[in-house]
TIRO-832168 format. One record per residue (C-alpha): residue number from 0; residue in three letters; x, y, z. Coordinates in Angstrom, 2 decimals, decimal comma, always signed. Layout:
! TIRO-832168
k->NUM r->ALA u->X v->Y w->Z
...
***
This chain:
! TIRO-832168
k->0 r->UNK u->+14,35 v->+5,02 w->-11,48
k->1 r->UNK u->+12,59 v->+7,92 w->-13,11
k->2 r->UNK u->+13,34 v->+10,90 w->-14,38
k->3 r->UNK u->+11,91 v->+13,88 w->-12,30
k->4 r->UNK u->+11,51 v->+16,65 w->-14,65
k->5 r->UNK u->+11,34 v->+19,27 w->-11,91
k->6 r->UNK u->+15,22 v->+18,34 w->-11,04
k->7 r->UNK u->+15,95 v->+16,81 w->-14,63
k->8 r->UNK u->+17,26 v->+14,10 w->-12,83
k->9 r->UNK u->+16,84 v->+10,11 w->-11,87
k->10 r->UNK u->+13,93 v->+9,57 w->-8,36
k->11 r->UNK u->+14,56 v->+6,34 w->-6,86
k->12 r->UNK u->+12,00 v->+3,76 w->-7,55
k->13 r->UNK u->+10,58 v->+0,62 w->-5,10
k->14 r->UNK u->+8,70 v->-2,50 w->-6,97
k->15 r->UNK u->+4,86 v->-2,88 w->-5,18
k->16 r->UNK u->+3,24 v->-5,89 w->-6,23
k->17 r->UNK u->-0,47 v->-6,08 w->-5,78
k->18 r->UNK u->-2,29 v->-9,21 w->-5,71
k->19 r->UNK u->-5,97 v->-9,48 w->-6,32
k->20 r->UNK u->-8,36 v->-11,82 w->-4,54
k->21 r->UNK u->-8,06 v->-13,96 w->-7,55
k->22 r->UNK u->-4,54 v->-14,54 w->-7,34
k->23 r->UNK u->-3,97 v->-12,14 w->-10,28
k->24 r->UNK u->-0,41 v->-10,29 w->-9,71
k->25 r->UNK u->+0,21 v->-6,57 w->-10,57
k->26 r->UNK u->+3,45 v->-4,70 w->-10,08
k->27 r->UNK u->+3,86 v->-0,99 w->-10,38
k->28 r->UNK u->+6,96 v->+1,40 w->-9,66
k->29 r->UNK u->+6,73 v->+3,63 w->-6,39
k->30 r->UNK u->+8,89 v->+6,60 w->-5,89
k->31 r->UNK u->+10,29 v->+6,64 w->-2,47
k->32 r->UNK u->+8,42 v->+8,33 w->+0,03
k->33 r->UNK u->+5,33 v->+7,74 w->-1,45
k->34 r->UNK u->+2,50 v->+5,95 w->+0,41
k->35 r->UNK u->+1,39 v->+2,50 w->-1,02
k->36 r->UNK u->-2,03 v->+3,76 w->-1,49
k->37 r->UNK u->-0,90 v->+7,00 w->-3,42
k->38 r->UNK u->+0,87 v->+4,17 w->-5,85
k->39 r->UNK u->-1,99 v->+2,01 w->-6,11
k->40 r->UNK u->-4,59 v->+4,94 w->-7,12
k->41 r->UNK u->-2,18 v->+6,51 w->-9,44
k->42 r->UNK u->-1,77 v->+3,00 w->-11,32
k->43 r->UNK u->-5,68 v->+2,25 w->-11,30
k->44 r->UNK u->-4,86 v->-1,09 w->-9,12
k->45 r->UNK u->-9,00 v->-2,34 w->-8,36
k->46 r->UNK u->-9,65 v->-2,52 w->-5,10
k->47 r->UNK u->-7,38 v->+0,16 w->-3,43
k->48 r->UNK u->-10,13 v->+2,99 w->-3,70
k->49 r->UNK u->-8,53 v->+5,67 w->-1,21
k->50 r->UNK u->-11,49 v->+7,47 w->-0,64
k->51 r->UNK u->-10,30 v->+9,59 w->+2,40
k->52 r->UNK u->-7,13 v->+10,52 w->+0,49
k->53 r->UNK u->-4,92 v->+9,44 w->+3,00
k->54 r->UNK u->-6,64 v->+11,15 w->+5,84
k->55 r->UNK u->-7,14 v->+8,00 w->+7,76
k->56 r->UNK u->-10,63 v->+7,81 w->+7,56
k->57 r->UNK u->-12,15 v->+5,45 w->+5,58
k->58 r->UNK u->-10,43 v->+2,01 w->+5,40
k->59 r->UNK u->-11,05 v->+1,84 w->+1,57
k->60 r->UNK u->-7,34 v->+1,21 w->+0,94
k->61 r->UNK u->-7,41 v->-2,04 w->+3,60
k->62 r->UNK u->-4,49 v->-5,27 w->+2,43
k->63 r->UNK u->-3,07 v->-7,83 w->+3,95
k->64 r->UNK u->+0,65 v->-7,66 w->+3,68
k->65 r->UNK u->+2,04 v->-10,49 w->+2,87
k->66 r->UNK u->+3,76 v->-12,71 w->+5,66
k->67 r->UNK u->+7,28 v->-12,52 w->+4,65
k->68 r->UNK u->+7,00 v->-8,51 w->+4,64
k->69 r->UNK u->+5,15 v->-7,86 w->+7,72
k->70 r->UNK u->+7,97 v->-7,71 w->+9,99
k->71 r->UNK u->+9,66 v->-5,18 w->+7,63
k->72 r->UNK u->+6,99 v->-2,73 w->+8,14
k->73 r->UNK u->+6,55 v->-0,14 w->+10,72
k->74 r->UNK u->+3,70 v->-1,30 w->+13,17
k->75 r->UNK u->+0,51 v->+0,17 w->+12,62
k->76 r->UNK u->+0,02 v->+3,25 w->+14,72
k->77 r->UNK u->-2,96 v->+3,40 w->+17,37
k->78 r->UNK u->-4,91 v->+5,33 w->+14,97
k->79 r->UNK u->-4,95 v->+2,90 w->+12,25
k->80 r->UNK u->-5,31 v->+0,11 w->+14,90
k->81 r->UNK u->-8,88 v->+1,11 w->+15,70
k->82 r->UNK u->-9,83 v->+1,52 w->+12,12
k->83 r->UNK u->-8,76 v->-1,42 w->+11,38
k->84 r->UNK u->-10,77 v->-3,42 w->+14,40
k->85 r->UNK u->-13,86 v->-1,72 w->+12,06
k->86 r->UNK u->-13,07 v->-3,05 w->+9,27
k->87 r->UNK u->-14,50 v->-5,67 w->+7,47
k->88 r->UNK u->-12,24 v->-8,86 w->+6,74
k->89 r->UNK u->-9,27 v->-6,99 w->+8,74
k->90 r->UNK u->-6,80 v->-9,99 w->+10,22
k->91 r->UNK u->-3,51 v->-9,51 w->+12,01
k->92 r->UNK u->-1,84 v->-9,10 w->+8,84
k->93 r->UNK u->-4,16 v->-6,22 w->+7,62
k->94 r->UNK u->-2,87 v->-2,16 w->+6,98
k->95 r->UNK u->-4,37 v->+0,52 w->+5,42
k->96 r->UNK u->-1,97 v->+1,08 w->+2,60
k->97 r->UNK u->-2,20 v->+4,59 w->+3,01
k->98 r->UNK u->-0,47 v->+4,18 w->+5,91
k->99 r->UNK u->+2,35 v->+2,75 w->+4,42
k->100 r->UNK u->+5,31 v->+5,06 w->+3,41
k->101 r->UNK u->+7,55 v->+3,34 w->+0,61
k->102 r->UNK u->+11,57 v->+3,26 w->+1,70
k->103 r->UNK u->+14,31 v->+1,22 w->+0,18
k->104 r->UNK u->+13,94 v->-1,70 w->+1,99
k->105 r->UNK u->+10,12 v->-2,52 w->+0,52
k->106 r->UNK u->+11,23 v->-2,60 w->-3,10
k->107 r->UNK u->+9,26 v->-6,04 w->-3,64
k->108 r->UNK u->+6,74 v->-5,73 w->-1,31
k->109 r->UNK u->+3,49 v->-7,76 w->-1,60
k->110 r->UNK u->+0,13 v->-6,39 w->-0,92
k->111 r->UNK u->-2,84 v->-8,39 w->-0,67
k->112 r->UNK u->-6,38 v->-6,78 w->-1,81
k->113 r->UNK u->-9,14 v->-8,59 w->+0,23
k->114 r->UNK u->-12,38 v->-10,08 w->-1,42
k->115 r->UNK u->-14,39 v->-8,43 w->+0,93
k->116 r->UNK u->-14,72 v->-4,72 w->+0,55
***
């Protein structure tokens, strides 16, 4: 939790824990409602560029979610779909994290940052 100063009280956090093609492990705090991609910029994760801002555009904010969380995610829309058959390194477990609204039920989620960008 932290404090929102616009409310002066508690926002509810989630745990997103990005891992680098190295294996090196980051984890950051998300407020809820926020997308994974907003989190990763705003904590200067490398990798996670979000050029497009969101806009579903680009593809600079492409992971692989890790196995035991892709069923807990919304499938990607159609949208995203065909960005992602353009992208570089995309599998079946690629997302564009931007596309990827934080709710209670990811606190702990794992995103993978491909080597290839």
């Amino acid at each position: 939790m932290i404090r929102d100063p616009s409310l002066n009280r508690l926002k509810p956090m989630v745990h997103v824990t990005f891992v680098d093609p190295r294996g090196h492990r980051r984890t950051v705090q998300a407020p809820l409602g926020h997308s994974a991609m907003e989190t990763a910029v705003r904590h200067g994760v490398p990798g996670i560029e979000g050029e497009c801002g969101g806009n579903l555009v680009c593809a600079t904010c492409h992971v692989h979610v890790a196995p035991e969380w892709q069923s807990k995610l919304k499938p990607p829309s159609h949208a995203e779909s065909e960005l992602l058959d353009l992208t570089r390194g995309a599998t079946d477990a690629s997302r564009l994290c931007c596309q990827i609204r934080l709710s209670p039920e990811h606190d702990g989620l794992e995103l993978l940052i491909p080597a290839h960008r």
